[in-house]
FIMARPA-275753 format. One record per residue (C-alpha): x, y, z. Coordinates in steps of 0.25 Angstrom, whole numbers, plus 5000, padded with zeros to 4 digits. Layout:
// FIMARPA-275753
XYZ/...
END
This chain:
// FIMARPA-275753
510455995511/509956075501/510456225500/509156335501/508956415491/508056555493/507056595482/506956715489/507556845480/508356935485/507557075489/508757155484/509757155476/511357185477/511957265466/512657115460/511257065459/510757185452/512057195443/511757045439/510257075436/510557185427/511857145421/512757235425/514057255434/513757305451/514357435448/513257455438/512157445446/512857525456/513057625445/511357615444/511257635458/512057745460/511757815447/510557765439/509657755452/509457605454/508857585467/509557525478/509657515492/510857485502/510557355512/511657335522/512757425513/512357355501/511657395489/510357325486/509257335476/507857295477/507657205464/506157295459/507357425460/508157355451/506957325441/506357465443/507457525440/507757445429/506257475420/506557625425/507757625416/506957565404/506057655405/506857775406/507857735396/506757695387/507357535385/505857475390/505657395377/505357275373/506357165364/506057185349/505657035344/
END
């Protein structure tokens, strides 16, 4: 019998998946949530965020630190 496998995405994220999409450690992105105002919300005592948060925030820090630029060829 063949195991199932869901291609259904997960709607939020927890802080190990974050850390492991932007290549950092889980205190990190707890040091983003709680100091550098990475959205997240708290779903049955533990700490979630919505994939789109993640991106946002992301381009919102390009933008502000003026790293939106292309590779030089």
């Amino acid at each position: 019998m063949r195991k199932r496998t869901s291609s259904i995405q997960p709607l939020l994220l927890s802080v190990s998946d974050a850390a492991t999409l932007l290549g950092v450690c889980r205190q990190t992105v707890y040091t983003y949530i709680y100091h550098e105002g990475l959205p997240s919300i708290t779903v049955g005592g533990i700490r979630r965020i919505h994939p789109a948060s993640l991106e946002k925030w992301i381009l919102e820090r390009e933008t502000a630190y003026g790293r939106h630029t292309t590779r030089a060829s």
